[in-house]
C-alpha positions as CSV (number, residue, x, y, z in Angstrom):
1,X,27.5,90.7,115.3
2,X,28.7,89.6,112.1
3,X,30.0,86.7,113.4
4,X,27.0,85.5,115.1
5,X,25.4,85.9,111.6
6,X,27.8,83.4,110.0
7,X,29.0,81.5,112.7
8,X,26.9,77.8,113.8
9,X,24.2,78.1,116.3
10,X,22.4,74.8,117.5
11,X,18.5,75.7,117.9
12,X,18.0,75.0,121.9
13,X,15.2,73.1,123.1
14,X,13.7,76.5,124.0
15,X,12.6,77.3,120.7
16,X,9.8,75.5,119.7
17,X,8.4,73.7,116.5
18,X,6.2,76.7,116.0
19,X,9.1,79.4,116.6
20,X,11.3,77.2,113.9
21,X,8.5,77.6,111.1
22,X,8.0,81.2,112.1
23,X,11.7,81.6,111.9
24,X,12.4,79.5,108.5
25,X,8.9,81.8,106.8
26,X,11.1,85.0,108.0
27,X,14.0,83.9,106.7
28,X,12.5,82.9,103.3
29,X,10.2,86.4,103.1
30,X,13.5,88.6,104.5
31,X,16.2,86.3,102.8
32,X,17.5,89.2,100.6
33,X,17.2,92.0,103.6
34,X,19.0,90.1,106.1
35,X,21.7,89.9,103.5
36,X,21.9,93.2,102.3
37,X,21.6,94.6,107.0
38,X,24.2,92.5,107.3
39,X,26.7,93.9,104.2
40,X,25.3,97.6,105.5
41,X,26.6,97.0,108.8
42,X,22.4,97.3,109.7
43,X,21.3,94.0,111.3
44,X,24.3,94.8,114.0
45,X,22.7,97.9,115.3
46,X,19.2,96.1,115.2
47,X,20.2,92.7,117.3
48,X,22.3,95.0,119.9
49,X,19.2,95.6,121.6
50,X,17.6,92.3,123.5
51,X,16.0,89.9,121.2
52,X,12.8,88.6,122.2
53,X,12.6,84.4,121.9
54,X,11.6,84.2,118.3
55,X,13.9,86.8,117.2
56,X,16.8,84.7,119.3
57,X,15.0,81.7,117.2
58,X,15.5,83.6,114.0
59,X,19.5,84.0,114.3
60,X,19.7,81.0,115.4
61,X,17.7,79.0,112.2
62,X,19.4,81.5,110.3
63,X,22.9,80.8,111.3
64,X,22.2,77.0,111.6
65,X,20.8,77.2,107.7
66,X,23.8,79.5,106.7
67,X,26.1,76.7,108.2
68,X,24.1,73.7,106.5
69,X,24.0,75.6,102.9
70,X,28.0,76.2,103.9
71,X,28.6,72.4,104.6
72,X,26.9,71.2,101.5
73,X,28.4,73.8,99.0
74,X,32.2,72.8,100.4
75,X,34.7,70.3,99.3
76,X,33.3,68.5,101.8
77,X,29.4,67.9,100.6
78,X,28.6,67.4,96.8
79,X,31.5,68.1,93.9
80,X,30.6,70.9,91.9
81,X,30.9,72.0,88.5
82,X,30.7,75.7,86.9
83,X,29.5,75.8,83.3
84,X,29.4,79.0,81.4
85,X,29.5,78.5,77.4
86,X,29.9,80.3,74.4
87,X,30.3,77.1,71.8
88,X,27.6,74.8,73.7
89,X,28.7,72.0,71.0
90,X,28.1,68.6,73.5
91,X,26.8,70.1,76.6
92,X,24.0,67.8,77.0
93,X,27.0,65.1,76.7
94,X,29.3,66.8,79.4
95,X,26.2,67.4,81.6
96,X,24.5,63.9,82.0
97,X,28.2,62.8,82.5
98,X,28.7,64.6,85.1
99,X,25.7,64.5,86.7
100,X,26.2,60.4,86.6
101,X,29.6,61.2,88.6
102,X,27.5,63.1,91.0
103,X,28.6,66.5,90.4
104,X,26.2,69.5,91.2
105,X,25.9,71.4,88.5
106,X,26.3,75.3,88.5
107,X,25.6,77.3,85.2
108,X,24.7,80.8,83.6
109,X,21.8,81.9,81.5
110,X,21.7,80.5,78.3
111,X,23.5,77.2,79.2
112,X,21.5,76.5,82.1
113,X,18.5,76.7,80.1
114,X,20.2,74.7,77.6
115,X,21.1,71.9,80.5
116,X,17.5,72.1,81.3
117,X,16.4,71.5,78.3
118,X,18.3,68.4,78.2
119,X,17.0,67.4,81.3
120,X,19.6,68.2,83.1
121,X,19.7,69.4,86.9
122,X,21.2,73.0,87.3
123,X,21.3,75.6,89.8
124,X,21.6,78.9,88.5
125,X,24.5,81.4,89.7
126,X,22.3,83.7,90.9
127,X,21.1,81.4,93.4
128,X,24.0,81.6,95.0
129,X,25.1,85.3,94.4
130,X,21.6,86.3,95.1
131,X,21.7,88.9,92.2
132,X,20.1,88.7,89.2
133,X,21.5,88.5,85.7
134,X,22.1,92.2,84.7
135,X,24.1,94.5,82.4
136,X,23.5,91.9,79.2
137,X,24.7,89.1,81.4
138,X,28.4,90.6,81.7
139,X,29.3,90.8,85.0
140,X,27.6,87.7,86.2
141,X,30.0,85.7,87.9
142,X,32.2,88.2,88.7
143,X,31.6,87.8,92.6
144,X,33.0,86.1,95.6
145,X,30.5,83.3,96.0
146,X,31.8,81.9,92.9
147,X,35.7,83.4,92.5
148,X,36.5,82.1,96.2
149,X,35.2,78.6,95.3
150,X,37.4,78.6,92.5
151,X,40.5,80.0,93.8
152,X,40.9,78.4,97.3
153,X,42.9,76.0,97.8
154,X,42.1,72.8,99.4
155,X,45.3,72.0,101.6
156,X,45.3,75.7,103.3
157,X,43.1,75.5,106.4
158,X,43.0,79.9,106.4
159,X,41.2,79.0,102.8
160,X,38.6,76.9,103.8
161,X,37.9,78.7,106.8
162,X,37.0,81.5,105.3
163,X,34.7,79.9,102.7
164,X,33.1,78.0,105.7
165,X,32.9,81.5,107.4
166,X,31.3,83.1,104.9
167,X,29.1,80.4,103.3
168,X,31.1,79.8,100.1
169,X,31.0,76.5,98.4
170,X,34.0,75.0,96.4
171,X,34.0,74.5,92.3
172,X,35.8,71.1,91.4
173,X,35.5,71.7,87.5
174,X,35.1,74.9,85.7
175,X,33.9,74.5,81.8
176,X,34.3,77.7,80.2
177,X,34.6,79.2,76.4
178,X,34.9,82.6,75.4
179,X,32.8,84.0,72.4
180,X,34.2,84.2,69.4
181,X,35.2,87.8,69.3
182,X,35.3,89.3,65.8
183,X,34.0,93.2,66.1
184,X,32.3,95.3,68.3
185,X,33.8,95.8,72.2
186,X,30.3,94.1,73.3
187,X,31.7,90.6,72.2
188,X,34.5,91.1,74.9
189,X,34.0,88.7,77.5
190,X,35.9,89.7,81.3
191,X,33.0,87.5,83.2
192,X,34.5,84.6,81.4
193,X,38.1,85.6,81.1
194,X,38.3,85.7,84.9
195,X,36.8,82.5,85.3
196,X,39.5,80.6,83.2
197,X,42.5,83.0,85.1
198,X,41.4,81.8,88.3
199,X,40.5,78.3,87.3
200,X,44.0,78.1,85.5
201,X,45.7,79.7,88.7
202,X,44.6,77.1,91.1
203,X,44.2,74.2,88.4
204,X,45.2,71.5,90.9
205,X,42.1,71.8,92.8
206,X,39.6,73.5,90.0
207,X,40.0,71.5,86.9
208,X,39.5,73.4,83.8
209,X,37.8,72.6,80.6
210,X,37.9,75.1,77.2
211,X,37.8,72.4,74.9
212,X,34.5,70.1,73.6
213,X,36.9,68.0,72.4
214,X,38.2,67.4,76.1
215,X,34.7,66.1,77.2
216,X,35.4,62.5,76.8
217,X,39.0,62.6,77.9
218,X,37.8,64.8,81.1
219,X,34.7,62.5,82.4
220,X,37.5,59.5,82.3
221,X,39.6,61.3,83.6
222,X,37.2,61.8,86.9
223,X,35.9,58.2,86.7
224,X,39.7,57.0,87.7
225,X,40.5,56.6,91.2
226,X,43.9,58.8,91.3
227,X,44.4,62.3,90.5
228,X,46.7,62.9,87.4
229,X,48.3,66.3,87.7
230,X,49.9,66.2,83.8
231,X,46.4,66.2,82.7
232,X,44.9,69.1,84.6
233,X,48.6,70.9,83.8
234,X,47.4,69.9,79.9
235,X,43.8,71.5,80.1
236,X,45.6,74.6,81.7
237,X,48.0,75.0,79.1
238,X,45.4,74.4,77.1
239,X,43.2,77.4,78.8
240,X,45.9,79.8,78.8
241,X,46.3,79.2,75.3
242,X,42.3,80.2,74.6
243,X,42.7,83.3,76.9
244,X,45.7,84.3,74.8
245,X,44.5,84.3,71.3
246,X,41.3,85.9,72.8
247,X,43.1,88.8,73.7
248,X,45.7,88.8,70.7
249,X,41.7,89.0,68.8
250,X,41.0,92.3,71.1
251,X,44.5,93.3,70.0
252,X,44.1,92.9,66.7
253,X,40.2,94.9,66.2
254,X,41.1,97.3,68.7
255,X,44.6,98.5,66.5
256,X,42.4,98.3,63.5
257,X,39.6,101.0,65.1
258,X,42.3,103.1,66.0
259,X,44.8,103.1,63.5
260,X,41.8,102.9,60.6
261,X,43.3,99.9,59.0
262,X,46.9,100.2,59.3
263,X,48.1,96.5,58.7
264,X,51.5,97.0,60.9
265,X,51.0,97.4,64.4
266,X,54.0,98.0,66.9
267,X,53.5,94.6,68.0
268,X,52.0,91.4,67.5
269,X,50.5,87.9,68.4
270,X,49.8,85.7,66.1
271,X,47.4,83.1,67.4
272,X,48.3,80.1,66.2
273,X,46.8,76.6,67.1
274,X,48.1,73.4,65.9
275,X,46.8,71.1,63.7
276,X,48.3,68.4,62.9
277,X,51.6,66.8,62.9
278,X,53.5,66.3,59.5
279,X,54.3,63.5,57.9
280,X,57.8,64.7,57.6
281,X,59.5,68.8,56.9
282,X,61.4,69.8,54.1
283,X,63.5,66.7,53.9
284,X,62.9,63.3,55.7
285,X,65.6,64.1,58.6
286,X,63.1,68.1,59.6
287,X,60.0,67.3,61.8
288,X,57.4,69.7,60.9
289,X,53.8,70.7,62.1
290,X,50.7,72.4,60.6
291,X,49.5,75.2,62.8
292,X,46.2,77.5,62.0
293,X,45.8,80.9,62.2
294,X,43.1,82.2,64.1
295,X,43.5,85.4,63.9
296,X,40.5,87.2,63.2
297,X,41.6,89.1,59.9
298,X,41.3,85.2,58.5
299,X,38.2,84.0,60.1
300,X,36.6,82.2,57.3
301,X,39.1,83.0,55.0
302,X,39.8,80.0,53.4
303,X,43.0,78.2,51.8
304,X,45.3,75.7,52.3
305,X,45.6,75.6,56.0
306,X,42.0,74.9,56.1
307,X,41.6,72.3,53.6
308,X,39.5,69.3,53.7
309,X,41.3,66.4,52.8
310,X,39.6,63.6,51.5
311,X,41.7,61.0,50.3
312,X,45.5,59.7,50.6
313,X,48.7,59.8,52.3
314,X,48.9,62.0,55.2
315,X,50.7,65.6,54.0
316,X,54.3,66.7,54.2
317,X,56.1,70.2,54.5
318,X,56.4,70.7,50.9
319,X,53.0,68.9,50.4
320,X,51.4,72.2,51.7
321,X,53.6,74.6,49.7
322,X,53.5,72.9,46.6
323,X,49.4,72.5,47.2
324,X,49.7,76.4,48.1
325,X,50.9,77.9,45.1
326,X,49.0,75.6,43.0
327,X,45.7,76.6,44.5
328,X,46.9,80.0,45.3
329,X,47.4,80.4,40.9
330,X,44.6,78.6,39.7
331,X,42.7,80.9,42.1
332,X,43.1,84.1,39.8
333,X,41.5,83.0,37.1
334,X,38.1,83.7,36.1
335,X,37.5,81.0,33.7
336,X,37.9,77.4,34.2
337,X,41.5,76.9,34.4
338,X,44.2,74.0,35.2
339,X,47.4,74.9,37.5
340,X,50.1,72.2,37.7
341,X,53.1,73.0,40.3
342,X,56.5,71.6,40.7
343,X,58.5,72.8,43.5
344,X,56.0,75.5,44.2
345,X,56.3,76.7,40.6
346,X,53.4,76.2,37.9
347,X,54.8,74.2,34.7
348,X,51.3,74.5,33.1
349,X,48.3,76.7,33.1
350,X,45.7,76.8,31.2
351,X,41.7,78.4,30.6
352,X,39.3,76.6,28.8
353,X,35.3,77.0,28.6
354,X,36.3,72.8,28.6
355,X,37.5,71.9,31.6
356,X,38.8,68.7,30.3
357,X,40.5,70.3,27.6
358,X,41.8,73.3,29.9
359,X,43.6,69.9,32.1
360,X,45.1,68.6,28.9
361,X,46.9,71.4,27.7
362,X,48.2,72.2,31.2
363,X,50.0,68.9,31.5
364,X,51.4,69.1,27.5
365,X,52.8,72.9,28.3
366,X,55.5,70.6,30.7
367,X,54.4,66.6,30.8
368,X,58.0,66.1,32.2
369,X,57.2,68.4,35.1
370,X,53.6,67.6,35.4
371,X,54.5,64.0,36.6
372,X,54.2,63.7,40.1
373,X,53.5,67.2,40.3
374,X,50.3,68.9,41.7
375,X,47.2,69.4,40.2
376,X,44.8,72.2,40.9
377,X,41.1,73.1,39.6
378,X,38.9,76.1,40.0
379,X,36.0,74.4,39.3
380,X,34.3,71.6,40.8
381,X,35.3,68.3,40.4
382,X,32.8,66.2,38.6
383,X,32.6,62.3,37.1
384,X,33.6,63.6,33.9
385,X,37.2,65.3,35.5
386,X,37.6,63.0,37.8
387,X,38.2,60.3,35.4
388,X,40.3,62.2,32.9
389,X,42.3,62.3,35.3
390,X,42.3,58.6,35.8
391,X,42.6,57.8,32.2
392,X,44.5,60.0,30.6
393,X,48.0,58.9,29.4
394,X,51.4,60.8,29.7
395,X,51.8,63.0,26.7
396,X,55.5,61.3,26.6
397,X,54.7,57.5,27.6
398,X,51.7,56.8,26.1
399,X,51.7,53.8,27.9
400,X,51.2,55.3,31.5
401,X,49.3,57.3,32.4
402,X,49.8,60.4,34.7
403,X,50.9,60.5,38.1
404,X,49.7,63.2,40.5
405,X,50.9,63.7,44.3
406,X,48.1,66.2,45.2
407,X,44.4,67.0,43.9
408,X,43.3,70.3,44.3
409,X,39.7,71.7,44.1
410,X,36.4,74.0,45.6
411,X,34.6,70.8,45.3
412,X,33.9,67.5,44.5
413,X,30.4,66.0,43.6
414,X,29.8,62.6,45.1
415,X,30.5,60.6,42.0
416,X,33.3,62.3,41.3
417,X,35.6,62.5,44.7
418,X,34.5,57.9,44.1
419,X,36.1,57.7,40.8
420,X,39.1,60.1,41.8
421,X,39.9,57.7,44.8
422,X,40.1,55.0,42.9
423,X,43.0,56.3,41.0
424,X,45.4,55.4,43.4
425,X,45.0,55.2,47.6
426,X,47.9,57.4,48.4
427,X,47.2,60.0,45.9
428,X,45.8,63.1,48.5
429,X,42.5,65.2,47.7
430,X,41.7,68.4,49.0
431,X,38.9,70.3,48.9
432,X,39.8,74.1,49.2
433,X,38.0,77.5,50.0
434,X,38.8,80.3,47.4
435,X,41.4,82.5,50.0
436,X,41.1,85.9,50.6
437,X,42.5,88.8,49.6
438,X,44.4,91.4,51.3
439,X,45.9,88.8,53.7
440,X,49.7,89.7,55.0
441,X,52.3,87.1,54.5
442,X,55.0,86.4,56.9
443,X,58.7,84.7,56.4
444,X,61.2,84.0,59.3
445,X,64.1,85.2,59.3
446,X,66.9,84.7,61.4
447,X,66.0,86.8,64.7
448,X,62.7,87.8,63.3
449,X,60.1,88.1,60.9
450,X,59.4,90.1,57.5
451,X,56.0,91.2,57.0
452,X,54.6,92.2,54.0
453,X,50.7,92.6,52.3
454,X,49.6,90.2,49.7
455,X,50.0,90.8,45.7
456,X,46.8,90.4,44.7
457,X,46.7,92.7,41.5
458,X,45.1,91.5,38.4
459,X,45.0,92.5,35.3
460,X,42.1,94.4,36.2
461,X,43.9,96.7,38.7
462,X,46.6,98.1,36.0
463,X,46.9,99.7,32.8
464,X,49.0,97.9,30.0
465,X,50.8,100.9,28.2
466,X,51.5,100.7,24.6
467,X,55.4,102.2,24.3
468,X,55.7,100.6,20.7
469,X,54.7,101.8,17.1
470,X,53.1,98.4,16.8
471,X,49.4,98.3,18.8
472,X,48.8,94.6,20.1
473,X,45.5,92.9,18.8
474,X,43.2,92.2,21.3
475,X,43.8,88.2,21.0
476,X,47.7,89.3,21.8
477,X,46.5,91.4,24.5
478,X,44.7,89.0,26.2
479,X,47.9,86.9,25.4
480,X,49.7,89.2,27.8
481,X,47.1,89.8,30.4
482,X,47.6,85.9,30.9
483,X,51.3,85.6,31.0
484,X,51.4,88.4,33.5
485,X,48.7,86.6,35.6
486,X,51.2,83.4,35.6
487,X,54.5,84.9,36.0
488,X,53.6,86.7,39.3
489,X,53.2,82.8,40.8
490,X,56.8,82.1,39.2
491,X,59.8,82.4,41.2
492,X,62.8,85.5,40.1
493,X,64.0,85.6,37.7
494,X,60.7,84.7,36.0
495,X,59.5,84.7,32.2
496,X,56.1,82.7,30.8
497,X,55.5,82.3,27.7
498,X,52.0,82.1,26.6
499,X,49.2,82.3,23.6
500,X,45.9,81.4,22.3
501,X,46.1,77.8,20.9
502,X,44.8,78.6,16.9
503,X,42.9,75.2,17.1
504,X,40.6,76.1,19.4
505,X,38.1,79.2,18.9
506,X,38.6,82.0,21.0
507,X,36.3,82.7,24.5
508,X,37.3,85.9,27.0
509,X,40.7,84.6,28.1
510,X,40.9,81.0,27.0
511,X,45.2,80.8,27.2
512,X,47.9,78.2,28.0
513,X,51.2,79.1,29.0
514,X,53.7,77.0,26.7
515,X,57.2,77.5,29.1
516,X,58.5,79.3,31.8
517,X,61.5,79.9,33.2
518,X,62.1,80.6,36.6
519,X,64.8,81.0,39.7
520,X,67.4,81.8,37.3
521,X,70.7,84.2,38.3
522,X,69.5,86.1,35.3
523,X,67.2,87.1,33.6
524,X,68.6,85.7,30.2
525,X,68.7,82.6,31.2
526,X,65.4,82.2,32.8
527,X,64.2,83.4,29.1
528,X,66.2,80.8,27.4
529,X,64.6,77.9,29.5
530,X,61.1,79.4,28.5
531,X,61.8,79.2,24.8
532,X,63.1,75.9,25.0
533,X,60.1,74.6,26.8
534,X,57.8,76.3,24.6
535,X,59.4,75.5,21.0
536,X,58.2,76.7,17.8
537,X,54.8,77.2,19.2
538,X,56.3,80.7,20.9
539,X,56.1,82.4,17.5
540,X,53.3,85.0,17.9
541,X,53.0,84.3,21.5
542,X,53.1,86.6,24.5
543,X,56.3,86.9,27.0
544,X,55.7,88.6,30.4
545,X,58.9,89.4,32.2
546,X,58.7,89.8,36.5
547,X,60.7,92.6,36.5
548,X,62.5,95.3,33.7
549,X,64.8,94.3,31.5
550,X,68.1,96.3,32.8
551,X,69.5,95.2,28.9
552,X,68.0,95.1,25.3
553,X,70.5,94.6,22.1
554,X,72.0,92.5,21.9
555,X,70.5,90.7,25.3
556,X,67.2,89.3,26.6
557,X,64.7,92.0,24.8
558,X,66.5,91.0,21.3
559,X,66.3,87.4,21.5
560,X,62.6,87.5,21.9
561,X,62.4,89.3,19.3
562,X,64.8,87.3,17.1
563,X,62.6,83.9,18.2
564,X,59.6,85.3,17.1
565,X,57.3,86.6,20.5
566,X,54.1,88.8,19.0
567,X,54.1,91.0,22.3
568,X,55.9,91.5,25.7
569,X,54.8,92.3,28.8
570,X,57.1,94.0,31.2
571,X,57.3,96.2,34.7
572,X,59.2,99.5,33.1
573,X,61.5,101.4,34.8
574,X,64.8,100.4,33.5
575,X,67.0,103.4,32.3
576,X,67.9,102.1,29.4
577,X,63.5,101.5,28.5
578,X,64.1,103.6,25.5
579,X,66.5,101.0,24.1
580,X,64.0,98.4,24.8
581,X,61.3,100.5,23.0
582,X,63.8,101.0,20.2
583,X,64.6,97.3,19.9
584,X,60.9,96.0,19.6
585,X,60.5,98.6,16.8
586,X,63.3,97.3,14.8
587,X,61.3,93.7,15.0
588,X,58.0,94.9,14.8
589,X,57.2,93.1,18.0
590,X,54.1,95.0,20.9
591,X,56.0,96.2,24.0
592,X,53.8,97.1,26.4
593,X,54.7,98.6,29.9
594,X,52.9,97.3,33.3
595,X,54.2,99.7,35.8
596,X,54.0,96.4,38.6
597,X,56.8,94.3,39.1
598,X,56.1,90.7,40.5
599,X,59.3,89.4,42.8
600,X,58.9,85.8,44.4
601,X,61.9,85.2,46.1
């Protein structure tokens, strides 16, 4: 009996025009009955008996409007398109473009009242399931009527059959995103999931779309006469590619609800999406590429990988490290400050209530270095900044003035980002979100990865210990908080130098670093290069060290002393710390003990 439910059945002359319309006001009063007899093996028992002429006209309309509804929903009839969508950026777009191709249009809740708000023609999918949106619209197109017109295949007779059999249309196109998961296991979409698996399965007969950015390349795509099979192999890629860094998202909120936090999981997946192409990798001969992470733990988080750029030449490898640890230095400062990097090391820092005068004394700690170097703001950029930085002179050649490869800042009023781009048109201007703390880092290694958690201490977060006789002044104090804030952004072996300039009055933390030395075999020498960048004006200044001094006399410890430092900053931990206590006694000099060492390898 089933089959003479589904199968075609010509209406006879016997049935007349009255027994049709009876039949057709059944059919639409007991549409959902009939459905359900049929799937409970019912209506079988009930037509076994002899049907009287307009029940034999009722199977019959029935089976000949099953068979019509059939015809027109296969590949046959009218294309049609499935649209379910998280990110409904350019629906109205995609819809009236497809509805100009002459594609039937198929959609779920919220977007088909979206595409009918836009004027757009849609049937709903519970239409053709003939259930209604339930369980928070979850499970909605999670049935046959709509996974077998995906999945079949065209060329395979057995498929289309059975669609034809059982009154199931074909989907040409399926446009699907998933929401953006970031908490909860509510935001975990399976309807949609499935739809992209099958669509991605069978792409050579369901096209599939994840992308608003694919709208225009997609309705071209189906204006051309011949099938392209790289571009649907594209948009799948593409699709499993959204899937995957869905579930890597699950991955990563579920291991964090059970393991409370723990930052390590057994294993991972690092969605990662690229971004652009590089203008070139460490050296000219190394192609590179700028991927984004989407991982959830850095939704919204900001930094370098996410930077606007406004101006310039497009960015290399070492463009993005060197504009990292610029921004990621001047970012720890609370007052307005100047960063500028060489080689992913600062050569000048300074805080100033006066911006313009914070820049100025950034570029004198190292003018040699500050040349071509980057440049990096924590404030916004205004008229006033932007053209200091135009007009100011090198500190060496007064007759040029400075050269910058990157600008780095939050912001950039109108007037401001015009007067900067005018400077030169290759220099290249970001505008950068503050990043966020408590972000792991990751560096390849051969065969693998090391992963570690961010250093984001400040000064804030430790206690400087006294081990001298002689107490620091406050002004030294703040000397040393500033030097340690620099030399964790300095490569091993590292030492800064800094100090309040006496010129200038005094405001919270308002400090310029006057030399650094960094990536040194030892320790020694790294402090040697500091002193000789920072000249006389290291008497009374500050000296942070990265790590312990391992020696004292006659070593690194006494010739700070000897070249005059007020106070040094350093992790502890040495055996031989007593000599280093002993040693800044003998000079009079503050020794103060961090207990945190800063390593940048």
């Amino acid at each position: 009996m089933n089959s003479l439910y589904h199968s075609p059945a010509p209406v006879t002359a016997s049935v007349t025009n009255a027994t049709a319309l009876s039949a057709r006001c059944f059919i639409y009063c007991h549409r959902r009955r009939l459905k359900h007899a049929v799937q409970d093996h019912i209506l079988p028992s009930f037509v076994a008996r002899p049907l009287s002429p307009v029940m034999s006209g009722v199977v019959r309309v029935r089976a000949q409007m099953e068979t019509e509804v059939s015809s027109s929903l296969s590949c046959g009839g009218q294309k049609r398109a499935l649209i379910s969508l998280s990110n409904k950026r350019d629906l109205a777009f995609l819809g009236r473009g497809l509805q100009g191709l002459g594609y039937a249009i198929v959609s779920t809740g919220g977007t088909s009242s979206a595409l009918e708000e836009a004027g757009i023609s849609v049937t709903k999918v519970e239409e053709i399931t003939h259930f209604p949106e339930m369980l928070d619209g979850c499970a909605t197109t999670l049935q046959l009527k709509i996974h077998g017109g995906i999945l079949a295949c065209r060329d395979h007779s057995d498929h289309m059959d059975s669609l034809s059999r059982h009154g199931i249309g074909t989907f040409d196109i399926l446009v699907v995103n998933l929401y953006n998961f970031e908490d909860g296991i509510e935001n975990i979409n399976s309807d949609g999931h499935t739809l992209i698996c099958d669509a991605v399965k069978n792409h050579t007969n369901a096209l599939v779309v994840v992308d608003h950015d694919d709208y225009p390349a997609v309705l071209d795509f189906l204006k051309g006469k011949q099938d392209d099979q790289n571009f649907r192999d594209k948009l799948a890629l593409k699709a499993f590619r959204h899937v995957a860094s869905y579930e890597s998202a699950i991955l990563e909120w579920r291991w964090k609800q059970t393991e409370n936090g723990y930052k390590f999981p057994p294993s991972l997946m690092m969605p990662l999406s690229l971004k652009s192409s590089l203008r070139c990798g460490e050296n000219p001969h190394q192609k590179a590429a700028l991927y984004i992470d989407k991982s959830i733990s850095l939704a919204n988080a900001g930094g370098i990988a996410n930077a606007i750029q406004h101006h310039g030449k497009e960015m290399s490898y070492n463009n993005y490290l060197d504009a990292e640890a610029a921004w990621n230095c001047v970012s720890e400062f609370k007052n307005p400050t100047c960063v500028t990097v060489k080689h992913t090391n600062p050569c000048g820092v300074a805080s100033r209530q006066d911006i313009l005068e914070a820049y100025r004394l950034a570029v004198k700690a190292d003018p040699v270095s500050a040349y071509g170097s980057i440049v990096a703001f924590n404030t916004t950029m205004n008229e006033d900044l932007a053209k200091e930085l135009r007009e100011y002179m090198n500190p060496i050649n007064t007759a040029k003035s400075m050269f910058y490869e990157i600008v780095v800042a939050p912001g950039y009023t109108e007037k401001g980002l015009e007067i900067l781009k005018g400077k030169s048109k290759d220099l290249r201007i970001l505008e950068v979100k503050k990043s966020e703390k408590g972000v792991v880092s990751f560096r390849r290694i051969s065969g693998g990865w090391l992963v570690q958690e961010s250093d984001d201490l400040t000064p804030d977060d430790i206690k400087f210990s006294v081990m001298s006789e002689r107490v620091p002044e406050e002004t030294e104090l703040h000397d040393a908080e500033f030097a340690w804030l620099c030399v964790k952004h300095v490569k091993s072996n590292a030492i800064v130098i800094a100090k309040i300039t006496s010129a200038l009055p005094v405001v919270g933390m308002n400090n310029c670093m006057l030399g650094m030395g960094s990536g040194q075999p030892n320790r020694r020498e790294s402090l040697r290069i500091a002193f000789r960048k920072a000249g006389e004006a290291a008497k009374g200044a500050a000296l942070a060290s990265d790590a312990f001094f391992p020696f004292a006399l006659n070593d690194a410890v006494e010739e700070a002393c000897k070249n005059g430092i007020g106070v040094i900053a350093q992790p502890g931990g040495s055996k031989r710390d007593g000599e280093a206590v002993d040693c800044c006694n003998k000079y009079g000099v503050s020794l103060l003990f961090t207990g945190v060492r800063h390593f940048r390898h």
